[in-house]
VOPAGU-2260 file (C-alpha; in pm, 1 decimal, decimal comma):
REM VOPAGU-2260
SITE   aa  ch    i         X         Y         Z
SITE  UNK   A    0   -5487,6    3135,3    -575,1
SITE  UNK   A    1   -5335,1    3370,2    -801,2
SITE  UNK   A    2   -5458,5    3733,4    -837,9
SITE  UNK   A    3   -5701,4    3807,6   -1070,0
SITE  UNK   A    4   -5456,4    4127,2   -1196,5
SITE  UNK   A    5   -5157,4    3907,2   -1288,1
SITE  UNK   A    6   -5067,3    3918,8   -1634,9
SITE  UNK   A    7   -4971,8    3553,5   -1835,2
SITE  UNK   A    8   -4562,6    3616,0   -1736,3
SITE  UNK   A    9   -4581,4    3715,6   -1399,1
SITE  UNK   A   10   -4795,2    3391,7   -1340,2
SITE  UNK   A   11   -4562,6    3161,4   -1533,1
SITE  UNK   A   12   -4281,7    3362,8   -1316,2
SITE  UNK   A   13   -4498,9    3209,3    -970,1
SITE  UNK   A   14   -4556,7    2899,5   -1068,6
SITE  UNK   A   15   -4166,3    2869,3   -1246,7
SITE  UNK   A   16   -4051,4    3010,9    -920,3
SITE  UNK   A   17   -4241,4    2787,0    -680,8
SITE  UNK   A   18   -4304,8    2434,7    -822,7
SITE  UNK   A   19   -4047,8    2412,1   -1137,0
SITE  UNK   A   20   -4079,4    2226,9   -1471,3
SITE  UNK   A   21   -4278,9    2008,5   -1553,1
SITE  UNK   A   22   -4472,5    1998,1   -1219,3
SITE  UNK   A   23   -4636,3    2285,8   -1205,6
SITE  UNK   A   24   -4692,1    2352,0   -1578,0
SITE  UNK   A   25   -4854,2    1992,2   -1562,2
SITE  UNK   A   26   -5087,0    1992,9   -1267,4
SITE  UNK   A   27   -5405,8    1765,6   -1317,0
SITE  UNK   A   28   -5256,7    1675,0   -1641,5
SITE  UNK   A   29   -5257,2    1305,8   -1555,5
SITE  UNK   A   30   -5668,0    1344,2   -1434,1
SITE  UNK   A   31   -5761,5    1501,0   -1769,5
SITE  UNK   A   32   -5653,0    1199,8   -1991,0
SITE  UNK   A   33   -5920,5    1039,4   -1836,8
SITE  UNK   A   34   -6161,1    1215,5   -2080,3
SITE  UNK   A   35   -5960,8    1038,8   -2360,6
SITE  UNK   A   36   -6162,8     718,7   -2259,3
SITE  UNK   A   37   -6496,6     877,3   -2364,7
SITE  UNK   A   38   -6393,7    1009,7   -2666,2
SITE  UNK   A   39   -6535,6     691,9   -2876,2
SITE  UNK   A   40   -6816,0     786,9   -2762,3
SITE  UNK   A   41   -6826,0    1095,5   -2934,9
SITE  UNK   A   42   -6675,1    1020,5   -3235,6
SITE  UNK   A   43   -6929,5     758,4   -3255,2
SITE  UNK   A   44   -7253,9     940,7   -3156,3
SITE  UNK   A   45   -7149,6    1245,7   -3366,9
SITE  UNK   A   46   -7089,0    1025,3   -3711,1
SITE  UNK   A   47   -7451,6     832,0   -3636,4
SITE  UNK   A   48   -7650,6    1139,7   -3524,2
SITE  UNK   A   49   -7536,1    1273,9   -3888,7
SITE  UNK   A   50   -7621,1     992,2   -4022,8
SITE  UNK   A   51   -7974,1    1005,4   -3978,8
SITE  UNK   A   52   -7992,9    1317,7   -4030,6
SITE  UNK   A   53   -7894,8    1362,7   -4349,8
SITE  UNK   A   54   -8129,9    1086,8   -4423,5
SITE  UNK   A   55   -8373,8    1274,7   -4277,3
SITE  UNK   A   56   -8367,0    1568,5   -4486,5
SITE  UNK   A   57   -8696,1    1769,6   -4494,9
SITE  UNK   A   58   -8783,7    1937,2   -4858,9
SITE  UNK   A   59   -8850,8    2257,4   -4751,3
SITE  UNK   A   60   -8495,4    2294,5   -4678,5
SITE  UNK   A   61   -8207,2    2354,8   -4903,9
SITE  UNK   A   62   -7892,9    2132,1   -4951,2
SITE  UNK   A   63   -7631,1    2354,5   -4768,1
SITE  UNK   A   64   -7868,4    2462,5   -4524,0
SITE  UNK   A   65   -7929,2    2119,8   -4395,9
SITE  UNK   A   66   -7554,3    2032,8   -4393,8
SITE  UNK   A   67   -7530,4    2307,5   -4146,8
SITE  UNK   A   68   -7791,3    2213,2   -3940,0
SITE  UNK   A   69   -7656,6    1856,4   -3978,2
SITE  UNK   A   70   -7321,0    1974,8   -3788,5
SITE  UNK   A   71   -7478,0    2217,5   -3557,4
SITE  UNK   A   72   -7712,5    1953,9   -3431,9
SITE  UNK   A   73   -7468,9    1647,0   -3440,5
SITE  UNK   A   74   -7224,5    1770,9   -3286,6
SITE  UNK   A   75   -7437,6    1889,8   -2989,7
SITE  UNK   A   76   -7576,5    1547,7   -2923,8
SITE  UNK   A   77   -7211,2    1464,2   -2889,6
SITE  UNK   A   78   -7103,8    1672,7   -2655,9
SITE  UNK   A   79   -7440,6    1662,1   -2466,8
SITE  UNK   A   80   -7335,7    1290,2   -2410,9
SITE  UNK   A   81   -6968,0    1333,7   -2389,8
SITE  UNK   A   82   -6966,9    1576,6   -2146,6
SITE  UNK   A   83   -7225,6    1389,4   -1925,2
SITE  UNK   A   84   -6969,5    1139,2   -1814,3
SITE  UNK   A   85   -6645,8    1397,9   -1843,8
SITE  UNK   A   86   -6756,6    1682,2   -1579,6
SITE  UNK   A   87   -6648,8    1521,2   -1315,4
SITE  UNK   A   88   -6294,4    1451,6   -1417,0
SITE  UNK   A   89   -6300,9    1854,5   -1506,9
SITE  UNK   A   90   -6392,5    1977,5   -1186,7
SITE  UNK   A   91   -6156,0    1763,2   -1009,1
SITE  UNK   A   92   -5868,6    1884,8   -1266,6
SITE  UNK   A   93   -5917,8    2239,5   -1247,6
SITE  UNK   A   94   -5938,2    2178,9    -832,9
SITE  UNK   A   95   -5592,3    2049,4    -897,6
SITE  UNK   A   96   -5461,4    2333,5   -1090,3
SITE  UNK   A   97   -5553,9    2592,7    -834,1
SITE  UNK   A   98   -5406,9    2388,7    -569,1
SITE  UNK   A   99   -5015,3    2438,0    -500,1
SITE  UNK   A  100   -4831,4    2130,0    -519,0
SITE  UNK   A  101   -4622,4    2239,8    -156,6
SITE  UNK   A  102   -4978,5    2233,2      18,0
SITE  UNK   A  103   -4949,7    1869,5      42,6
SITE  UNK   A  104   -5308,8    1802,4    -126,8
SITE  UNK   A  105   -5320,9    1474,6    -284,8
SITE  UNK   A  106   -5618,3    1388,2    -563,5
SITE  UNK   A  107   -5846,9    1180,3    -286,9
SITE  UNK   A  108   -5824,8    1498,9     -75,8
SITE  UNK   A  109   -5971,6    1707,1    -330,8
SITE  UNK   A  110   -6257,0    1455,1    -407,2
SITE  UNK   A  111   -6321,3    1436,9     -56,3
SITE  UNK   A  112   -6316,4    1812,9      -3,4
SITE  UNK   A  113   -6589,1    1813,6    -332,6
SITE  UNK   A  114   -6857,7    1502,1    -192,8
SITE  UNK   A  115   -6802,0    1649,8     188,9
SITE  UNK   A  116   -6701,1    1975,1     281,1
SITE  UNK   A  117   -6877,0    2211,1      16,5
SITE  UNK   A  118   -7205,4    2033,4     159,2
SITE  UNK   A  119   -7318,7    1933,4    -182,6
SITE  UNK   A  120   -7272,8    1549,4    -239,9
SITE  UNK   A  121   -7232,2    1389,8    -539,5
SITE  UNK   A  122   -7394,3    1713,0    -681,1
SITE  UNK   A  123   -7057,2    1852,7    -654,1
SITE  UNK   A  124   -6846,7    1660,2    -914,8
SITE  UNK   A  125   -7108,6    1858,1   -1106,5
SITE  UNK   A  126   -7061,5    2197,4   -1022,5
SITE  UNK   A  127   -7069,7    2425,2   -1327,2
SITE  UNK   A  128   -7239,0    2158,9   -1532,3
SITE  UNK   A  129   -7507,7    2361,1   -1714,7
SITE  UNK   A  130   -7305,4    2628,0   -1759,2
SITE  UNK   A  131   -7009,9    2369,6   -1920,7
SITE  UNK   A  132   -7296,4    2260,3   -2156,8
SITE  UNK   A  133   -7381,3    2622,1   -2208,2
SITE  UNK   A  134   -6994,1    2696,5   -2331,4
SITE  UNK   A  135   -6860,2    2299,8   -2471,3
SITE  UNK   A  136   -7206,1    2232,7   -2700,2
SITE  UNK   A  137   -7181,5    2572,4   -2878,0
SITE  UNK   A  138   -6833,5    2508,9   -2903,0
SITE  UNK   A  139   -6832,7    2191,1   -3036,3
SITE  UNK   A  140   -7141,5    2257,2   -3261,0
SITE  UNK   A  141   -6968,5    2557,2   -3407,8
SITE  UNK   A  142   -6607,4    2406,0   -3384,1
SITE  UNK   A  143   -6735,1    2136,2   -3613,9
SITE  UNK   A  144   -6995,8    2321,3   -3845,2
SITE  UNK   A  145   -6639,9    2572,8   -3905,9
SITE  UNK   A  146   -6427,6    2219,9   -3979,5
SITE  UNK   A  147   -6668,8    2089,3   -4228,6
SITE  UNK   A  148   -6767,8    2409,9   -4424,9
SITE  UNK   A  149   -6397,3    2489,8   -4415,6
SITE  UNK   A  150   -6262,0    2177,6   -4545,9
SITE  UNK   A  151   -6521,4    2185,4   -4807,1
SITE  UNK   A  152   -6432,7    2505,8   -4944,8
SITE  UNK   A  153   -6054,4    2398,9   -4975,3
SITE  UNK   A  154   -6130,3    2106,0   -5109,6
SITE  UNK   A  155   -6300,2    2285,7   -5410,5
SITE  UNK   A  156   -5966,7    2535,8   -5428,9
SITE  UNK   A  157   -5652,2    2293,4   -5286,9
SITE  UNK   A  158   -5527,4    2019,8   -5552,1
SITE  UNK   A  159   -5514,2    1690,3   -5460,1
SITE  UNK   A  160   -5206,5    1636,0   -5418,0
SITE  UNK   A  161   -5176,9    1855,4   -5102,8
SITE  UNK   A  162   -5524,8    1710,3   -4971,0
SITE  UNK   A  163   -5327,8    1546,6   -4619,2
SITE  UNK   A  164   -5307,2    1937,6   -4534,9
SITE  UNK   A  165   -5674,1    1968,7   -4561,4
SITE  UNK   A  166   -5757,9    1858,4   -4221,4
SITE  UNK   A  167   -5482,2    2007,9   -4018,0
SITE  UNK   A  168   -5560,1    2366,3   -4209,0
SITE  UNK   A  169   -5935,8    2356,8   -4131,2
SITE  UNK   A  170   -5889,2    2244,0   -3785,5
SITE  UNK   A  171   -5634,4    2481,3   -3661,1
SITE  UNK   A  172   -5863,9    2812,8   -3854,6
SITE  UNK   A  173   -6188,0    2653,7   -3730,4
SITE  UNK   A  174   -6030,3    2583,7   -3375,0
SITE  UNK   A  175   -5867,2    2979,2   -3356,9
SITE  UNK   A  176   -6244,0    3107,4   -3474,1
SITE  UNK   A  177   -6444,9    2879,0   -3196,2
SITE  UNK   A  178   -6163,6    2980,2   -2934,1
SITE  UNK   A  179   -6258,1    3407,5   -2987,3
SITE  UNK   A  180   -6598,3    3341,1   -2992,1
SITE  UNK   A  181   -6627,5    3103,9   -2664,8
SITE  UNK   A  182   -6411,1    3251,5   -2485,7
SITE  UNK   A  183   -6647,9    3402,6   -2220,4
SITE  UNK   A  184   -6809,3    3120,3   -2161,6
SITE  UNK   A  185   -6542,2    2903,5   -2046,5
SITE  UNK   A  186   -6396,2    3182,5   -1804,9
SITE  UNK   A  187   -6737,7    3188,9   -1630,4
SITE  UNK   A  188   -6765,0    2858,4   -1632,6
SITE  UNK   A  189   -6402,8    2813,8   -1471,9
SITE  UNK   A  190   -6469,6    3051,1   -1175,4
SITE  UNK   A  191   -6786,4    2850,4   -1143,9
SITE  UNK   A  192   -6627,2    2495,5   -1095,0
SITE  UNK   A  193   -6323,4    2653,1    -887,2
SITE  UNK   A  194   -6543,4    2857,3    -643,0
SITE  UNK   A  195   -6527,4    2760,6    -239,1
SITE  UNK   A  196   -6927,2    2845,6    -239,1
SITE  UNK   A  197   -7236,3    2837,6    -447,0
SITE  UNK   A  198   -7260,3    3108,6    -643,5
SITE  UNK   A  199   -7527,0    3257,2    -948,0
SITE  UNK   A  200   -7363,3    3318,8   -1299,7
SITE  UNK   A  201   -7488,1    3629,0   -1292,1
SITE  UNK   A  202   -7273,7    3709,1    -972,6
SITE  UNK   A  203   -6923,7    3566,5   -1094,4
SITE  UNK   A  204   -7015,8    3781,8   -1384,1
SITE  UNK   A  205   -7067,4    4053,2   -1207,6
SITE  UNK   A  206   -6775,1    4036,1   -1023,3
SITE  UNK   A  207   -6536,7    3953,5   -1312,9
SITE  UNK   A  208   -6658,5    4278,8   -1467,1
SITE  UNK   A  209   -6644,1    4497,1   -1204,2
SITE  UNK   A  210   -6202,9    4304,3   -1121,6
SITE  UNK   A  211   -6105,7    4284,1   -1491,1
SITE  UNK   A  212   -6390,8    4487,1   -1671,5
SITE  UNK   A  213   -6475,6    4389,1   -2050,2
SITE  UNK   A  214   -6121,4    4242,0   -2083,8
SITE  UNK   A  215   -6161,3    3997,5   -1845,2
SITE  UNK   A  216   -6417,1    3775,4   -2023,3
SITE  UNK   A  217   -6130,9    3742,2   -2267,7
SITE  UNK   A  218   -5822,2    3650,9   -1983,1
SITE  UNK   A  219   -5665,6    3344,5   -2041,9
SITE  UNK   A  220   -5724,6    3358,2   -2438,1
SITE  UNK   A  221   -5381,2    3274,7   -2556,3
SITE  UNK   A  222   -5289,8    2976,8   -2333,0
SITE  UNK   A  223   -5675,9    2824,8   -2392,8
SITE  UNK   A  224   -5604,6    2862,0   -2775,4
SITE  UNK   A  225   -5240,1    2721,8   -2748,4
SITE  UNK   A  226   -5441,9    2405,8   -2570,7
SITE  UNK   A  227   -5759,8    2408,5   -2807,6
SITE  UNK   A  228   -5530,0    2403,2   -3201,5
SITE  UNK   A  229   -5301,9    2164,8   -3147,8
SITE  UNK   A  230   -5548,5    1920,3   -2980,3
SITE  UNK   A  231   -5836,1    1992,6   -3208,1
SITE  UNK   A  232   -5578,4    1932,0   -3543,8
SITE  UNK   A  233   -5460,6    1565,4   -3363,4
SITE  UNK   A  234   -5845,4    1458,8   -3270,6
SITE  UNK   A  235   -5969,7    1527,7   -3637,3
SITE  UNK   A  236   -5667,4    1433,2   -3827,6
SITE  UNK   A  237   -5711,1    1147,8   -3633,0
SITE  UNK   A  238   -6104,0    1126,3   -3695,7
SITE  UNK   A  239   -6060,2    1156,4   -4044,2
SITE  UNK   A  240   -5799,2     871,0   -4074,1
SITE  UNK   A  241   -6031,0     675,4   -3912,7
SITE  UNK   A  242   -6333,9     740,2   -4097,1
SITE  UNK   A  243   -6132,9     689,6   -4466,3
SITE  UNK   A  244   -5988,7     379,5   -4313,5
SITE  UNK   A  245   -6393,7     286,0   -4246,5
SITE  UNK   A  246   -6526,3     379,0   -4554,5
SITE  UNK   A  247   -6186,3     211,6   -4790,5
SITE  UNK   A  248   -6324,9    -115,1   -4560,6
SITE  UNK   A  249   -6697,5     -99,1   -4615,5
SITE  UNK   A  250   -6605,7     -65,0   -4990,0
């Protein structure tokens, strides 16, 4: 495992110098598309769960505050449900990662070495589940709450003529905002999933302050955001084509 005072080159150095291209850069790449299967499912339960909602609109509320609301709420069903079924396939990819490919540790290992040898069953594939909810449903809720109120606002300022860059735009500004200001989150919730042993959040917090200090809630910022923009501008370019292509049939 690599040392928790490496900086981003000297790691790409280790893993250049030990497993090559595209191996190591790739490692549990192959396990992680398997969340692409579920992500009907939250496509679908975000766009219904708004639905009703804005159907539901109480009067004591304003327009634009129920729009956020709307999002905020939404989107958290979503990912309540989404990541429900996708945990598993995280904490078996992010076993993968840490593991070198010259140890000679295939995928049915790891699984094994998650139901058996950490003593916690099917429990396992679940490790670092409340705290994933703690870090993906605020980040989805305000990943998507940014998207919308973005892409609102330059749709009032951007002709229409340039409205295909609409979508990419507000994804990639709403993606680099959600990224600073999750950040934490997800680090603690990787040394959760990752760890040999049981272990409190306050602890690995603890710990990661007293190795890294302050800073160290914020390590592994760039390549997380270099991940997060380009995928989040393909899923809701892609949701949006979809939903125009829905409403242009209902019509």
């Amino acid at each position: 495992m690599f040392s928790s005072t490496w900086t981003h080159k000297s790691i790409i150095k280790e893993v250049w110098r030990n497993e090559r291209f595209p191996q190591g850069f790739y490692r549990g790449f192959p396990i992680s598309l398997g969340s692409l299967f579920f992500e009907p499912i939250f496509t679908t339960t975000l766009e219904q769960t708004r639905a009703i909602l804005k159907m539901t609109q109480p009067k004591s509320i304003s327009h634009s505050q129920w729009n956020i609301l709307t999002s905020l709420i939404s989107s958290g069903v979503a990912t309540l449900i989404y990541q429900t079924f996708t945990t598993p396939i995280d904490v078996i990819t992010q076993r993968i990662i840490i593991t070198r490919a010259r140890d000679s540790i295939h995928v049915k290992d790891i699984i094994s070495d998650i139901y058996g040898k950490s003593g916690d069953g099917f429990r396992g594939f679940y490790k670092g589940y409340l705290v994933s909810l703690t870090m993906s449903v605020p980040f989805n809720s305000i990943l998507w709450t940014f998207y919308w109120r973005i892409q609102s606002k330059f749709e009032e300022i951007i002709p229409l003529k340039y409205n295909s860059f609409i979508s990419p735009l507000s994804a990639t500004l709403a993606s680099l905002l959600t990224s600073l200001l999750t950040q934490p989150i997800d680090v603690i919730k990787t040394r959760l999933q990752v760890s040999q042993k049981r272990q409190s959040v306050s602890k690995i917090s603890l710990l990661l302050f007293q190795q890294r200090g302050f800073k160290g809630f914020f390590s592994g910022i760039l390549p997380r955001t270099c991940t997060i923009a380009p995928y989040t501008v393909i899923m809701m370019s892609v949701y949006e084509i979809i939903k125009r292509t829905s409403v242009r049939e209902d019509s």
